[in-house]
KOLGU-4560 file (N, C-alpha, C; in nm, 3 decimals, padded with zeros to 5 digits):
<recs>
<n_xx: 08.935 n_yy: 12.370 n_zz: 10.721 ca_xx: 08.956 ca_yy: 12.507 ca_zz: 10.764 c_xx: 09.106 c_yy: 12.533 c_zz: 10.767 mol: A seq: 1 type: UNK>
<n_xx: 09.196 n_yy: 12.610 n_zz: 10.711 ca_xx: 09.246 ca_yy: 12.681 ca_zz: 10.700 c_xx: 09.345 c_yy: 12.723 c_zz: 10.858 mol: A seq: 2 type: UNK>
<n_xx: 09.445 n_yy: 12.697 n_zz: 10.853 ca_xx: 09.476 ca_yy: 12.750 ca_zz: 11.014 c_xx: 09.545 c_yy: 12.887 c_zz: 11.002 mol: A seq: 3 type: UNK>
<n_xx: 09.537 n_yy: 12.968 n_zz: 11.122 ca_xx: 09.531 ca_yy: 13.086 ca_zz: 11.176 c_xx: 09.699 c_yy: 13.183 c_zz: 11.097 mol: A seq: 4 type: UNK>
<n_xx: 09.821 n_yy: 13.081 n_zz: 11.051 ca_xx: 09.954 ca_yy: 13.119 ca_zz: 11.017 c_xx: 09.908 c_yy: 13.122 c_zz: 10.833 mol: A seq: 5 type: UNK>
<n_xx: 09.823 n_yy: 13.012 n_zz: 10.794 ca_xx: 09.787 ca_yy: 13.044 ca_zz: 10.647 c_xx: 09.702 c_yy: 13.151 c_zz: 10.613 mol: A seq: 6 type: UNK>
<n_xx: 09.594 n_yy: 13.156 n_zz: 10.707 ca_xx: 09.537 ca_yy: 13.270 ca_zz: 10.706 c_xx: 09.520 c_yy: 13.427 c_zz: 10.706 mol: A seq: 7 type: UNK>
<n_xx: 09.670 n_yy: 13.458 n_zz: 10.786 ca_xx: 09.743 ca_yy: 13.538 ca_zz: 10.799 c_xx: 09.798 c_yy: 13.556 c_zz: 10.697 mol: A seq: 8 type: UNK>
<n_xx: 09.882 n_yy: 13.468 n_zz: 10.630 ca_xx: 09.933 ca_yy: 13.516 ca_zz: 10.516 c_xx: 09.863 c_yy: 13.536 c_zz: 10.365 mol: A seq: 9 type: UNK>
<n_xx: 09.746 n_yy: 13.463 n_zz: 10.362 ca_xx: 09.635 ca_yy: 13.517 ca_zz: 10.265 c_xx: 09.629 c_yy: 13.679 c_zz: 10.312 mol: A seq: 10 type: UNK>
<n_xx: 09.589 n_yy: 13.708 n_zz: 10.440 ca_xx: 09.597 ca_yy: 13.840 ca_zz: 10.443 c_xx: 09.628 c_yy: 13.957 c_zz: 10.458 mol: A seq: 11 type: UNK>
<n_xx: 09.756 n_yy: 13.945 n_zz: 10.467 ca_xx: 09.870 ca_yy: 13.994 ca_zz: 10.474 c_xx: 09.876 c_yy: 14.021 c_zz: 10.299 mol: A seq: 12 type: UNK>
<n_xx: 09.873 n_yy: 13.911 n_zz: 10.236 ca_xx: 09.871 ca_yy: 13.939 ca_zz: 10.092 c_xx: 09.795 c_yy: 14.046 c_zz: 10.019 mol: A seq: 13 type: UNK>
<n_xx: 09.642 n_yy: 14.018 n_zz: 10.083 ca_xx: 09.540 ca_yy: 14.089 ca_zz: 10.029 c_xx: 09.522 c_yy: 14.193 c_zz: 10.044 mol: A seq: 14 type: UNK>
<n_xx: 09.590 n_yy: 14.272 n_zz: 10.180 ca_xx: 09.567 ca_yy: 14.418 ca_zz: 10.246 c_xx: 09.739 c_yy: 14.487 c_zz: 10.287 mol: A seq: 15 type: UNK>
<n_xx: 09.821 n_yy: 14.429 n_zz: 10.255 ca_xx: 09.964 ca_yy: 14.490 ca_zz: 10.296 c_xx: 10.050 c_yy: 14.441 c_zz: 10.197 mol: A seq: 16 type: UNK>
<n_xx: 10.010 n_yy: 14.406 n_zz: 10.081 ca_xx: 10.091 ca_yy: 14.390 ca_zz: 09.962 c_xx: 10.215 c_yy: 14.307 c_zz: 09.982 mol: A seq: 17 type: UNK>
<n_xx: 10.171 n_yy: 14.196 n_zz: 10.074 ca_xx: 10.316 ca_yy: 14.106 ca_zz: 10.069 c_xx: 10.311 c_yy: 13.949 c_zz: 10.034 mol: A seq: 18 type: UNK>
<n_xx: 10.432 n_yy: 13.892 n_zz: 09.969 ca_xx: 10.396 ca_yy: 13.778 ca_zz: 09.879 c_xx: 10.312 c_yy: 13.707 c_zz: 09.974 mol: A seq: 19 type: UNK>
<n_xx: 10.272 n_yy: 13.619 n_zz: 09.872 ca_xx: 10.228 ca_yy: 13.457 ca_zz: 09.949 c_xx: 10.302 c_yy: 13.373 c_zz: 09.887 mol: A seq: 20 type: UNK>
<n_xx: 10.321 n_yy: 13.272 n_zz: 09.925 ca_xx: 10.425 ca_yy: 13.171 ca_zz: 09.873 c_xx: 10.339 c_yy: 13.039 c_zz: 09.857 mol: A seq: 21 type: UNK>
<n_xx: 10.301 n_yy: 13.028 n_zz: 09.676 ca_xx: 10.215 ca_yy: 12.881 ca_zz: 09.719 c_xx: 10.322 c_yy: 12.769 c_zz: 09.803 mol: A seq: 22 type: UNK>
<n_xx: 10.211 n_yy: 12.698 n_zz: 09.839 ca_xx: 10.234 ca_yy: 12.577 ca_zz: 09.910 c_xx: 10.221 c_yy: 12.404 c_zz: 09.846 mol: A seq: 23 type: UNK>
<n_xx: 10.324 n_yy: 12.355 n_zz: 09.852 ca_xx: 10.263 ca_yy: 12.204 ca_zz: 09.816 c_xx: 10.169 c_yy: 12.158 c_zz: 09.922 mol: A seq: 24 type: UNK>
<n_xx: 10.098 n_yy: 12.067 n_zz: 09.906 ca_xx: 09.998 ca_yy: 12.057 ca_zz: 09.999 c_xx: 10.016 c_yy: 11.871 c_zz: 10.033 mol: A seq: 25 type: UNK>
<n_xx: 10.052 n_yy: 11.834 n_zz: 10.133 ca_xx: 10.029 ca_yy: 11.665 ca_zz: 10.210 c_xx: 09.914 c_yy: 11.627 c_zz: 10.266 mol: A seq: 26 type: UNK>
<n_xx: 09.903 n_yy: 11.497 n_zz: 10.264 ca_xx: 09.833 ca_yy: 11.413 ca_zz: 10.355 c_xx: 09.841 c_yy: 11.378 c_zz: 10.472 mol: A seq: 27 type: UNK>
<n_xx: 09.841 n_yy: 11.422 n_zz: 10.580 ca_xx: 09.852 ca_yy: 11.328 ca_zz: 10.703 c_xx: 09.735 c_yy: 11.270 c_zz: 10.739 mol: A seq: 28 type: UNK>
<n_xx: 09.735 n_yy: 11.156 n_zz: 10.790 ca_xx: 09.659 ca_yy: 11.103 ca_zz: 10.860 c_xx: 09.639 c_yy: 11.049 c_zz: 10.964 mol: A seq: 29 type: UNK>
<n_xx: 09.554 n_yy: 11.076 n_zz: 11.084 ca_xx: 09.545 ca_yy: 11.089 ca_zz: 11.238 c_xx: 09.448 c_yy: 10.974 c_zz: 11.262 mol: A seq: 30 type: UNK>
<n_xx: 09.484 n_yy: 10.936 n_zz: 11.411 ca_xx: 09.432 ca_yy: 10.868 ca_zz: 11.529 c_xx: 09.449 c_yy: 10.906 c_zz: 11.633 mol: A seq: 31 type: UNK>
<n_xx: 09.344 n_yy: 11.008 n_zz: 11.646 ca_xx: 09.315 ca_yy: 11.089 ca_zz: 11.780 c_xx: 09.440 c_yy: 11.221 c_zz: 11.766 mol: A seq: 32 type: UNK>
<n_xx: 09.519 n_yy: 11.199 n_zz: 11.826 ca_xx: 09.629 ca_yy: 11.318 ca_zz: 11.838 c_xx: 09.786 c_yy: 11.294 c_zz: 11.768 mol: A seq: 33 type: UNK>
<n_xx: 09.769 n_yy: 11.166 n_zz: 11.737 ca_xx: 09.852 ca_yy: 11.069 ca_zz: 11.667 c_xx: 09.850 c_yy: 11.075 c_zz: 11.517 mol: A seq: 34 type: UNK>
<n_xx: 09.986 n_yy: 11.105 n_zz: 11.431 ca_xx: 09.932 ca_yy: 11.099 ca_zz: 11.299 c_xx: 10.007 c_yy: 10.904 c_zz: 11.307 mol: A seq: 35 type: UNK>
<n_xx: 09.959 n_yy: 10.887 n_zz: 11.197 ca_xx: 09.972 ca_yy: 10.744 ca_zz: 11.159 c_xx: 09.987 c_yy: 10.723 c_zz: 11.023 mol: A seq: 36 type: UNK>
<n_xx: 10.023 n_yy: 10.820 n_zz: 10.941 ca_xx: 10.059 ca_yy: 10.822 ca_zz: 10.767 c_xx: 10.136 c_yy: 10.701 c_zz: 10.790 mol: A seq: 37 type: UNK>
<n_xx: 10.304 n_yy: 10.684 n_zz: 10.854 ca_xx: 10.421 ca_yy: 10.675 ca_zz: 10.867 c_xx: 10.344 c_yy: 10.493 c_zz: 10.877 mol: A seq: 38 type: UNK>
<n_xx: 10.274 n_yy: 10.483 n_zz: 11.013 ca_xx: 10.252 ca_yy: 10.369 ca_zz: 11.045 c_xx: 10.163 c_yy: 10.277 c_zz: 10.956 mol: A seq: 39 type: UNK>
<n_xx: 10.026 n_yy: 10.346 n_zz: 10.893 ca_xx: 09.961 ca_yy: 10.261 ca_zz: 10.765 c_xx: 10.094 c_yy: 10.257 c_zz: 10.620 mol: A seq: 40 type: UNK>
<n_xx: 10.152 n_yy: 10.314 n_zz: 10.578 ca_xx: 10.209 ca_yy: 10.323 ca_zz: 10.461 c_xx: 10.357 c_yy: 10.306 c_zz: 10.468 mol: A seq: 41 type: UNK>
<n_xx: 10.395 n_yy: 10.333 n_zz: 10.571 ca_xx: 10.539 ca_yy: 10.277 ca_zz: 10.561 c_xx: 10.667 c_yy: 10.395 c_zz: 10.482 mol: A seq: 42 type: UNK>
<n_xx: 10.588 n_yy: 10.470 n_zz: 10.464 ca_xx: 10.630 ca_yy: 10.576 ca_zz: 10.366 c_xx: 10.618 c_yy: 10.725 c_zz: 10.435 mol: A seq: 43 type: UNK>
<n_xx: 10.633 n_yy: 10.852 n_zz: 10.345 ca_xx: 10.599 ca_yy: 10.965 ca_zz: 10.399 c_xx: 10.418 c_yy: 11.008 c_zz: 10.356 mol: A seq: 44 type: UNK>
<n_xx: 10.432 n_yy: 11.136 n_zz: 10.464 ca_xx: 10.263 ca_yy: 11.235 ca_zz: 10.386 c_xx: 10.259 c_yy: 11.194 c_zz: 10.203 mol: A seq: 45 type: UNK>
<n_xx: 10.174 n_yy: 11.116 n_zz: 10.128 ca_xx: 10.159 ca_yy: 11.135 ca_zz: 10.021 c_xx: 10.098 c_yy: 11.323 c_zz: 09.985 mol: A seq: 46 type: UNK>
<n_xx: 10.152 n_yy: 11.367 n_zz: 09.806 ca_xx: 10.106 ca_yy: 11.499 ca_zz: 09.815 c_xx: 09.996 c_yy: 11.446 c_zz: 09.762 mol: A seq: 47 type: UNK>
<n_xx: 09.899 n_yy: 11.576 n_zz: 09.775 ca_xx: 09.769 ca_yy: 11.574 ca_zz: 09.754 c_xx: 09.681 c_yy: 11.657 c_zz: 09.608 mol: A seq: 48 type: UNK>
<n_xx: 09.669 n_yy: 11.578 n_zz: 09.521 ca_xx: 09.647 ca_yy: 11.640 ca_zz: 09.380 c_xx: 09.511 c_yy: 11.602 c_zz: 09.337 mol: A seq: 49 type: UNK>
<n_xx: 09.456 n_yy: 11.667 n_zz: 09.236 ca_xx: 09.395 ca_yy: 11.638 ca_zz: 09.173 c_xx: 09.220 c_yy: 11.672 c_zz: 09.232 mol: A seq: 50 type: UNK>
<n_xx: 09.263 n_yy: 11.871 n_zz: 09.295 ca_xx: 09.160 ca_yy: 11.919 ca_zz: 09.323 c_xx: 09.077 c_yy: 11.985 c_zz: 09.251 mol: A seq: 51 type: UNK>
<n_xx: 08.949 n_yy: 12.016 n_zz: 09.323 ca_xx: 08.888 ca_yy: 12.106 ca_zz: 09.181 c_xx: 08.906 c_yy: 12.317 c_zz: 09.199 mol: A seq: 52 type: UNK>
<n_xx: 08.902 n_yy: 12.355 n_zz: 09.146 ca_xx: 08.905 ca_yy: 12.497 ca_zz: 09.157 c_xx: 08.824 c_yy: 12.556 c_zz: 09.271 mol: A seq: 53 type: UNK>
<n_xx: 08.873 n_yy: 12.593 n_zz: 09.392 ca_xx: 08.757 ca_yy: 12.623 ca_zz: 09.496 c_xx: 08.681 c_yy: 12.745 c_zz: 09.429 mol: A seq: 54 type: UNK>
<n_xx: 08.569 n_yy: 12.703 n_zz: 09.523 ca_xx: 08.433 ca_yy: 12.756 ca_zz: 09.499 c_xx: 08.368 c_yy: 12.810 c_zz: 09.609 mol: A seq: 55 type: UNK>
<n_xx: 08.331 n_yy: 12.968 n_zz: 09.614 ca_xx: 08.271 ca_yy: 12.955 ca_zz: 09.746 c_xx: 08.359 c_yy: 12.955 c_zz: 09.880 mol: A seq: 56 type: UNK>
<n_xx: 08.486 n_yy: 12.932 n_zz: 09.882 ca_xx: 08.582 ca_yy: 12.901 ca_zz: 09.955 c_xx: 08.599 c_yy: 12.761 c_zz: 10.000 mol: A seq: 57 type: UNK>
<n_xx: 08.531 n_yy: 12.686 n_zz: 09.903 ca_xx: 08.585 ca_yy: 12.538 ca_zz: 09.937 c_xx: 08.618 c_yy: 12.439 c_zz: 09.831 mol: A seq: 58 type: UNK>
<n_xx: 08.734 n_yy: 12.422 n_zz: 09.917 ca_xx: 08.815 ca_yy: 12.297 ca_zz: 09.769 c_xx: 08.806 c_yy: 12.146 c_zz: 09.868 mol: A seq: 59 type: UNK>
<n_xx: 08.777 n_yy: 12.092 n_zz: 09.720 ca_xx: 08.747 ca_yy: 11.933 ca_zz: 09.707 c_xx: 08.826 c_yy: 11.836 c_zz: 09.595 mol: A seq: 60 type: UNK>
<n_xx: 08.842 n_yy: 11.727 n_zz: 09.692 ca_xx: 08.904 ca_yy: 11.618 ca_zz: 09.540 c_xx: 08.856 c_yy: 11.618 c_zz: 09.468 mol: A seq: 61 type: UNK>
<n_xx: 08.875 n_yy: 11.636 n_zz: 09.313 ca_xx: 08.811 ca_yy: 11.609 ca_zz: 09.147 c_xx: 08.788 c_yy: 11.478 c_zz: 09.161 mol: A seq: 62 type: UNK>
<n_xx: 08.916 n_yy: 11.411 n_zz: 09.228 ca_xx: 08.924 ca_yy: 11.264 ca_zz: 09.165 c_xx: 08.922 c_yy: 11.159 c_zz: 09.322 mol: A seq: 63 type: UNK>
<n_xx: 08.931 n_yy: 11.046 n_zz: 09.281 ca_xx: 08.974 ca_yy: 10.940 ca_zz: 09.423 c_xx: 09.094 c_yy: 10.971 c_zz: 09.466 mol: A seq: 64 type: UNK>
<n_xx: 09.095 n_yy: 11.009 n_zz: 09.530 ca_xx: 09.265 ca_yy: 11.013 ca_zz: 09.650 c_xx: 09.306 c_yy: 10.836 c_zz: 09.689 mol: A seq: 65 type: UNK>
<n_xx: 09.369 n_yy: 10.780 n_zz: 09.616 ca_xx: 09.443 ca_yy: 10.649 ca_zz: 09.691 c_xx: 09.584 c_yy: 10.689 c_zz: 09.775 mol: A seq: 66 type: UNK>
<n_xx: 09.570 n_yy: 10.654 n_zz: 09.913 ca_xx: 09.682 ca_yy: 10.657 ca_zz: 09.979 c_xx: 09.728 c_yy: 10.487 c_zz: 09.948 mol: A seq: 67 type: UNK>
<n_xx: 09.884 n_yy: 10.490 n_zz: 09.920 ca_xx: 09.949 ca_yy: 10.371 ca_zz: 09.919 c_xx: 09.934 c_yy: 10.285 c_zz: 09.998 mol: A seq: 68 type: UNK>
<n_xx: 09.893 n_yy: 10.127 n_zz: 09.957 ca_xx: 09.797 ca_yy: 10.044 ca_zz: 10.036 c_xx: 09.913 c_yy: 10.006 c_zz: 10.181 mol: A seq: 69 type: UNK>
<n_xx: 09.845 n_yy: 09.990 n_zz: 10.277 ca_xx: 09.962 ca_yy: 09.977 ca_zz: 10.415 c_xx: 10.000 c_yy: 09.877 c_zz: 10.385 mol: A seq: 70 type: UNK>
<n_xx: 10.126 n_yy: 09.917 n_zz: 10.429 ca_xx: 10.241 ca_yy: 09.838 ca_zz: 10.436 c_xx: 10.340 c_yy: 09.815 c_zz: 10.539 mol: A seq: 71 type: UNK>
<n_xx: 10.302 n_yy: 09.876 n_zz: 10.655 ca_xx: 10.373 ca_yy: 09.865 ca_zz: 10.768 c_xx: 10.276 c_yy: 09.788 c_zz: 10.886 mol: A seq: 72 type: UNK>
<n_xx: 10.151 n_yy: 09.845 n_zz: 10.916 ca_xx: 10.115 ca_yy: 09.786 ca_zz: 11.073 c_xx: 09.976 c_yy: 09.851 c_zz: 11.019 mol: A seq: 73 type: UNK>
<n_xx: 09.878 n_yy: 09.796 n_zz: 11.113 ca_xx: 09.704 ca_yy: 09.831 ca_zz: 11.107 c_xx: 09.715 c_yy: 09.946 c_zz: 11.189 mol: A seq: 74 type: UNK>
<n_xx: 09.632 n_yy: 10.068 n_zz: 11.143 ca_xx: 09.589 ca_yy: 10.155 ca_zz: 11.274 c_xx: 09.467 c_yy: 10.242 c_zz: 11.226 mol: A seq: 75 type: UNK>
<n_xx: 09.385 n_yy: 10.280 n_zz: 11.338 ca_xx: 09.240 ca_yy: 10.380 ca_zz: 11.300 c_xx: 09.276 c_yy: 10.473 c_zz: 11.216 mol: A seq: 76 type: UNK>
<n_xx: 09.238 n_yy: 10.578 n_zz: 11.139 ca_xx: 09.183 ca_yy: 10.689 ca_zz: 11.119 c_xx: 09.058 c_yy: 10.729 c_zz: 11.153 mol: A seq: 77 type: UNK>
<n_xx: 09.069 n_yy: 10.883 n_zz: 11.215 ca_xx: 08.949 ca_yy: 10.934 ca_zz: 11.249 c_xx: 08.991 c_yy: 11.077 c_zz: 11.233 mol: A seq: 78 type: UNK>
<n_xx: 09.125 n_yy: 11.098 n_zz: 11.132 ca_xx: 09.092 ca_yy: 11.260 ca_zz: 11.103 c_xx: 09.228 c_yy: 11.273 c_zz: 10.965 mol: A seq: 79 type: UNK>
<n_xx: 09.206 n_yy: 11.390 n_zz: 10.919 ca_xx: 09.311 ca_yy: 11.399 ca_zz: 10.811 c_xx: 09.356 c_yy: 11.570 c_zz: 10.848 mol: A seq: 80 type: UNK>
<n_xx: 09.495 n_yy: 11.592 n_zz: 10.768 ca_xx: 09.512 ca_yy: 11.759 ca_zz: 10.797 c_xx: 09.629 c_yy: 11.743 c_zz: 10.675 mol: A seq: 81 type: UNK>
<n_xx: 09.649 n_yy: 11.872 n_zz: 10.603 ca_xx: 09.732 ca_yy: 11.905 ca_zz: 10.558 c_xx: 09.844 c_yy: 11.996 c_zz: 10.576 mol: A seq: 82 type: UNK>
<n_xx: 09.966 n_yy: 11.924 n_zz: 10.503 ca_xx: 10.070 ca_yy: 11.978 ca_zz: 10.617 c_xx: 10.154 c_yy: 12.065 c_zz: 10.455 mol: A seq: 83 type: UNK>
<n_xx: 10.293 n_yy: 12.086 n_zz: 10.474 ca_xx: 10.327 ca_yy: 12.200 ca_zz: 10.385 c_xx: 10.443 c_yy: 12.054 c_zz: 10.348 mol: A seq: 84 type: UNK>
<n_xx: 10.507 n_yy: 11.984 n_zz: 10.384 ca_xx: 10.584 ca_yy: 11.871 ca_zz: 10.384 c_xx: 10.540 c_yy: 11.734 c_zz: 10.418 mol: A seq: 85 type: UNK>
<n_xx: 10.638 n_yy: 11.635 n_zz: 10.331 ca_xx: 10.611 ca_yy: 11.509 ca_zz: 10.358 c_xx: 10.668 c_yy: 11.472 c_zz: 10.505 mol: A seq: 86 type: UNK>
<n_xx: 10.741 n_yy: 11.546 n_zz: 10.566 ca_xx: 10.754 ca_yy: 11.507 ca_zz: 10.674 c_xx: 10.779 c_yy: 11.612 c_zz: 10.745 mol: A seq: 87 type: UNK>
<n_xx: 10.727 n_yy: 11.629 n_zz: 10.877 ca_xx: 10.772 ca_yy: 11.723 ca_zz: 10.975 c_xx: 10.695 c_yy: 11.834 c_zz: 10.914 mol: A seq: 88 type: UNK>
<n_xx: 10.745 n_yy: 11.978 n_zz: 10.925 ca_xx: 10.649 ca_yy: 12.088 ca_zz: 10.837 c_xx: 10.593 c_yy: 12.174 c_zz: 10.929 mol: A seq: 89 type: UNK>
<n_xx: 10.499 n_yy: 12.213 n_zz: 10.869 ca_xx: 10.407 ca_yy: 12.284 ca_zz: 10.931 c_xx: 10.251 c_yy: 12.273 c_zz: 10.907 mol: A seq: 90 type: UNK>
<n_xx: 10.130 n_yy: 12.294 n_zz: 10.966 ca_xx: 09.995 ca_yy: 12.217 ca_zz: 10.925 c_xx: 09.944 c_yy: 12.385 c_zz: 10.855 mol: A seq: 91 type: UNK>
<n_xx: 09.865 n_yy: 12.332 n_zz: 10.738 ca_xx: 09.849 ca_yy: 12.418 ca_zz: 10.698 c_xx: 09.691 c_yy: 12.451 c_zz: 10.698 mol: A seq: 92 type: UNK>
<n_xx: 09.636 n_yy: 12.335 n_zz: 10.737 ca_xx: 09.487 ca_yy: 12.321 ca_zz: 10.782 c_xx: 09.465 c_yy: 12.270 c_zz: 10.971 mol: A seq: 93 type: UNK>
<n_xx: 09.363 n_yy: 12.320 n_zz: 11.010 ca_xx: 09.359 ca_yy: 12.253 ca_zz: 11.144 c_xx: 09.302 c_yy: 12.113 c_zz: 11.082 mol: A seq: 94 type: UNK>
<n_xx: 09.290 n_yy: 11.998 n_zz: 11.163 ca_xx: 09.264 ca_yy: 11.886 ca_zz: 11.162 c_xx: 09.079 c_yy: 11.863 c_zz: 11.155 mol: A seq: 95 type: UNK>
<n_xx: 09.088 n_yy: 11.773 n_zz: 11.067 ca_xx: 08.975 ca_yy: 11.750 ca_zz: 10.963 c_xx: 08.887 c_yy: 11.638 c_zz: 11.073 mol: A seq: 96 type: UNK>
<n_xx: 08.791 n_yy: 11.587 n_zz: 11.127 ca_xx: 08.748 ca_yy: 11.498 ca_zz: 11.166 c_xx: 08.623 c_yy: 11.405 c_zz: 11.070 mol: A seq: 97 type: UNK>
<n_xx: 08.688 n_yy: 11.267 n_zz: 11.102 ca_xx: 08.635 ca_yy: 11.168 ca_zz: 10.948 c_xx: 08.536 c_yy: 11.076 c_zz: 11.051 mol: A seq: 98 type: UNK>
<n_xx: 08.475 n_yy: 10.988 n_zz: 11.014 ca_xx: 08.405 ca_yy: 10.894 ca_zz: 11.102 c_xx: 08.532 c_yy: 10.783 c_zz: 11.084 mol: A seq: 99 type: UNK>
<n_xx: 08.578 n_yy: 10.747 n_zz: 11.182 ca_xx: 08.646 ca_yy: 10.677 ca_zz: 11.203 c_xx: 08.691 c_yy: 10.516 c_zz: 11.138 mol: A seq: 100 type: UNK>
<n_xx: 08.777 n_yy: 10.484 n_zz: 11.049 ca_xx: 08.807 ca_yy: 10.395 ca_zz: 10.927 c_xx: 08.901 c_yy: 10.310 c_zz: 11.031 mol: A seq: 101 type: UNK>
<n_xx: 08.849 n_yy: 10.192 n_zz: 11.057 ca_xx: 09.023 ca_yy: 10.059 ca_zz: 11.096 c_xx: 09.060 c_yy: 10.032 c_zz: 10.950 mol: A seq: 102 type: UNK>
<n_xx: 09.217 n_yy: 10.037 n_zz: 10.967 ca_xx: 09.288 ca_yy: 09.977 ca_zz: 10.848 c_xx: 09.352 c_yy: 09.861 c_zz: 10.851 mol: A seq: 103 type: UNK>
<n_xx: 09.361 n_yy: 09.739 n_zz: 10.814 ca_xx: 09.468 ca_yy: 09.630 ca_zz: 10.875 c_xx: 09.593 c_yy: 09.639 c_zz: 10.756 mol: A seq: 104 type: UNK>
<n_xx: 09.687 n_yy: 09.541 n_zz: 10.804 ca_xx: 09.773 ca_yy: 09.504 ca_zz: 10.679 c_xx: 09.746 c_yy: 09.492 c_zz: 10.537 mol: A seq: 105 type: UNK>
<n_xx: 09.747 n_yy: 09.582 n_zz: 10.483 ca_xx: 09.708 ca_yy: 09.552 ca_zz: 10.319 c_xx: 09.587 c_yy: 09.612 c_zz: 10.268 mol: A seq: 106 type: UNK>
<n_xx: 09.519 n_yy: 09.688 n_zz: 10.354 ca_xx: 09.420 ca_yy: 09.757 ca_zz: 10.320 c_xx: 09.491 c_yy: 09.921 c_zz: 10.206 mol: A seq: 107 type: UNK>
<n_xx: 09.379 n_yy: 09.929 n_zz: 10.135 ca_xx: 09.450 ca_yy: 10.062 ca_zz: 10.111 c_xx: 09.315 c_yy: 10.188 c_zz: 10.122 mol: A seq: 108 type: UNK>
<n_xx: 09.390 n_yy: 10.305 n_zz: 10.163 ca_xx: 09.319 ca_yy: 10.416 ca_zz: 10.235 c_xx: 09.273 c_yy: 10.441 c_zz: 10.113 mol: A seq: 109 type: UNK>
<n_xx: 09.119 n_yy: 10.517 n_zz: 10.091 ca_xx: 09.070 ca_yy: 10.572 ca_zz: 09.962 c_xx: 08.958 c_yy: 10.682 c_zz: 10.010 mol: A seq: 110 type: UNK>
<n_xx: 08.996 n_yy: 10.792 n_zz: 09.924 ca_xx: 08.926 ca_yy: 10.906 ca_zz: 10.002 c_xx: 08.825 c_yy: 10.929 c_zz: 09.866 mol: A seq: 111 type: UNK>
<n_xx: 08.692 n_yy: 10.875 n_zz: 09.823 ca_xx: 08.665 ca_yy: 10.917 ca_zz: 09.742 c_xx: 08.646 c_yy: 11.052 c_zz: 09.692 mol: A seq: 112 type: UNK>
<n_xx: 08.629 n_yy: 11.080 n_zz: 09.551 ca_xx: 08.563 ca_yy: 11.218 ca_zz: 09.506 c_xx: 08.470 c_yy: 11.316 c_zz: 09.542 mol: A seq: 113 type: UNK>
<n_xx: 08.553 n_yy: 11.428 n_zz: 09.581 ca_xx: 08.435 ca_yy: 11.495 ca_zz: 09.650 c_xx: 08.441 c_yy: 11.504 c_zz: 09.862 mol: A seq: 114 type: UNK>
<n_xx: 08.487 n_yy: 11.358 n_zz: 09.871 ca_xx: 08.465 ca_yy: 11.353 ca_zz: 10.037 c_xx: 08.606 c_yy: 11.406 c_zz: 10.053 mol: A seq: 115 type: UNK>
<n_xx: 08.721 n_yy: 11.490 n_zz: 10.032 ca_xx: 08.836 ca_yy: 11.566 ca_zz: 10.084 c_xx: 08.820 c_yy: 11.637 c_zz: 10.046 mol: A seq: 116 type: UNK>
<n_xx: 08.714 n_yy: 11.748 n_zz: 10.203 ca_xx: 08.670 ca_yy: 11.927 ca_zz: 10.184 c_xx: 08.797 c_yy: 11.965 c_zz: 10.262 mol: A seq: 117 type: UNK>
<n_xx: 08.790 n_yy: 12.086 n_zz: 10.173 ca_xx: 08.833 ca_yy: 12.176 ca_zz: 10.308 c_xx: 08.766 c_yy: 12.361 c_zz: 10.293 mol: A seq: 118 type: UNK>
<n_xx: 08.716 n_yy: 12.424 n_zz: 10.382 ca_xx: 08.653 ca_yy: 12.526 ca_zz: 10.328 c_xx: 08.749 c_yy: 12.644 c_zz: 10.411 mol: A seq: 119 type: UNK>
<n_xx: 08.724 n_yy: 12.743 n_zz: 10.361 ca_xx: 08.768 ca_yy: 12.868 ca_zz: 10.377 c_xx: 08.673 c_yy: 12.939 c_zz: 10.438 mol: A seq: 120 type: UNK>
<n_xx: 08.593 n_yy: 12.983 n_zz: 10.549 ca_xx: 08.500 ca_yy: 13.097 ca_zz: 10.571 c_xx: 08.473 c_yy: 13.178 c_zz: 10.545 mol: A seq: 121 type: UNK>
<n_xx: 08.406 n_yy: 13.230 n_zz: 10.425 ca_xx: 08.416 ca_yy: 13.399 ca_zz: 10.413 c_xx: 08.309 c_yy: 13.453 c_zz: 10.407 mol: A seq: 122 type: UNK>
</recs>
């Protein structure tokens, strides 16, 4: 879902004739209220590619999403959100809830095809 500042500006677009500015779109990934990208990967938000054309108002991965296998420390996931930057930013989705994945050292995150929704309400 879509949060309330993107949403706004979809419609703002659609009914008051003012730009929208696409967005690159990130990965974060959460434990509880905690993101933990930083702590499984060692790295920043990977971006997020290789969707299919929404439908209906909902877009999905075409393909497998591999997040870079951890490389820093083990920690849960139990949610994902997309943000506008690899770091810091702004969320451009509210937060996604996953059934909950442990990762240890060396695992690598894989979101198959299809399982990274996000829908639009309309």
């Amino acid at each position: 879902q879509l949060n309330t500042t993107v949403a706004n500006e979809i419609l703002n677009s659609l009914f008051k004739n003012s730009a929208f500015t696409p967005k690159t779109a990130y990965l974060a990934l959460f434990d509880g209220v905690t993101e933990v990208t930083n702590t499984l990967t060692g790295s920043n938000r990977p971006q997020v590619w290789g969707v299919d054309t929404p439908a209906t108002g909902t877009l999905n991965n075409a393909a497998d999403f591999q997040v870079v296998a951890s490389a820093a420390a083990a920690a849960d996931v139990d949610g994902v959100q997309i943000f506008d930057a690899a770091t810091g930013g702004n969320a451009l989705t509210i937060k996604k809830s996953i059934t909950s994945q442990s990762y240890n050292l060396g695992d690598e995150v894989l979101i198959t095809a299809g399982n990274l929704e996000f829908t639009f309400n309309v």
